[in-house]
C-alpha positions in Angstrom: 0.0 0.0 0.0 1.6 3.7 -1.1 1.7 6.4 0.9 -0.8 8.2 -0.9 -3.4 5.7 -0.2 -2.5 5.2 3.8 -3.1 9.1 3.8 -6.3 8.6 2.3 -7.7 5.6 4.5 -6.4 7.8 7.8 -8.5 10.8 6.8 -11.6 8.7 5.7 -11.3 6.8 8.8 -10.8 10.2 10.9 -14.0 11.6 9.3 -16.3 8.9 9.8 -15.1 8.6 13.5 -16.1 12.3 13.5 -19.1 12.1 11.9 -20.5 8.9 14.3 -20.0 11.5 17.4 -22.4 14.3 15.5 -24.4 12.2 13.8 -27.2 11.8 16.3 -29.0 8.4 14.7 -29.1 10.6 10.7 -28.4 8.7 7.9 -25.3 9.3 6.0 -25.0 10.6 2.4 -21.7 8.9 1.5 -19.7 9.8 -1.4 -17.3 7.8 -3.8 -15.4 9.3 -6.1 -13.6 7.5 -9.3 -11.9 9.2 -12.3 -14.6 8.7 -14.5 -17.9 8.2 -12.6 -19.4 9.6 -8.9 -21.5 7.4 -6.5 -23.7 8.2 -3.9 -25.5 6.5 -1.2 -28.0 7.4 2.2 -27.0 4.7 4.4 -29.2 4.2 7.8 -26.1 3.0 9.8 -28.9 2.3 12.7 -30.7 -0.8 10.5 -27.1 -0.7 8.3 -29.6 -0.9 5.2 -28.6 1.7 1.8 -31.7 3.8 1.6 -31.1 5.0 -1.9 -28.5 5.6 -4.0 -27.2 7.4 -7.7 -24.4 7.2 -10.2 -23.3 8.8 -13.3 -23.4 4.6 -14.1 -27.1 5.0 -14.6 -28.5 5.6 -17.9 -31.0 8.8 -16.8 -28.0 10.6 -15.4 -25.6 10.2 -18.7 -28.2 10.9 -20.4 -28.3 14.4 -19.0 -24.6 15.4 -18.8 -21.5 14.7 -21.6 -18.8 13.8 -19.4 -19.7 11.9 -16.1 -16.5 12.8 -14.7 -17.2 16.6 -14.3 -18.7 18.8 -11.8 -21.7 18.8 -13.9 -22.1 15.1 -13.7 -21.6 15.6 -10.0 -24.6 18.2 -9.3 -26.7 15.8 -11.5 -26.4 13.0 -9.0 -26.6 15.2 -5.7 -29.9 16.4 -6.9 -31.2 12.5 -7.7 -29.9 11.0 -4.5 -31.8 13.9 -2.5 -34.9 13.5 -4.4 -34.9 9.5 -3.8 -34.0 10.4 -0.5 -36.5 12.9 0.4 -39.2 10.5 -1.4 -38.2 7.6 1.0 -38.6 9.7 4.0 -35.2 10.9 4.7 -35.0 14.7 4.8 -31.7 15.3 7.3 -28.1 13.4 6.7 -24.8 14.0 7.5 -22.2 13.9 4.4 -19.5 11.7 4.6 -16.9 13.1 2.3 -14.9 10.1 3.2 -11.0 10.6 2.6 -11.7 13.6 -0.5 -11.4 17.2 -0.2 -14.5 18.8 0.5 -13.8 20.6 -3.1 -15.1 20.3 -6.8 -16.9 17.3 -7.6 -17.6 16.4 -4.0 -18.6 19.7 -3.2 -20.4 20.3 -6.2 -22.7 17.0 -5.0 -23.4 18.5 -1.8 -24.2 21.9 -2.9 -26.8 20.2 -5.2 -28.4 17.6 -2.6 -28.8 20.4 -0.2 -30.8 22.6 -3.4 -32.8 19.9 -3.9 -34.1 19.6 -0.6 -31.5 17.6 1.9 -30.1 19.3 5.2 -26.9 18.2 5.2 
């Protein structure tokens, strides 16, 4: 295992450890981040059951963006994961970045599940 990737599982494993102490029994919008695609999922860590989930995989999303790898892409799936979530009863989460910078893509999917009606 590289450094690099060490670094990474430290800081996703410092977040989550952070996010369990204010998480107060929400769910947890959980981001995954690849060089072409970005995945979401509201997990109920209580039941440990995925509530809903989105991807630039599915064919609605790529139907609506050109590149699934861009900010764009990103927004795209914040605002479906909130709208699945918000239609299956879940209206507060807390966002696990996991070991990415709360920048670009990452941000740009918060920014977009909280438009769409999520209170992150």
């Amino acid at each position: 295992m590289g450094a690099h990737s060490k670094q990474f599982l430290r800081r996703k494993r410092r977040n989550r450890h952070s996010l369990k102490q204010k998480s107060a029994g929400r769910s947890r919008l959980t981001v995954f981040r690849s060089g072409r695609h970005i995945y979401a999922q509201v997990i109920d860590d209580v039941s440990g059951k995925t509530v809903c989930a989105a991807s630039t995989v599915e064919k609605d999303v790529r139907d609506q963006v050109k590149k699934c790898g861009t900010k764009e892409a990103a927004s795209a799936v914040g605002k479906l994961v909130a709208s699945r979530a918000v239609a299956a009863g879940v209206k507060a989460v807390v966002f696990d970045r996991g070991g990415y910078v709360y920048h670009g893509r990452v941000k740009a999917l918060a920014d977009a599940a909280r438009e769409a009606g999520l209170s992150l």
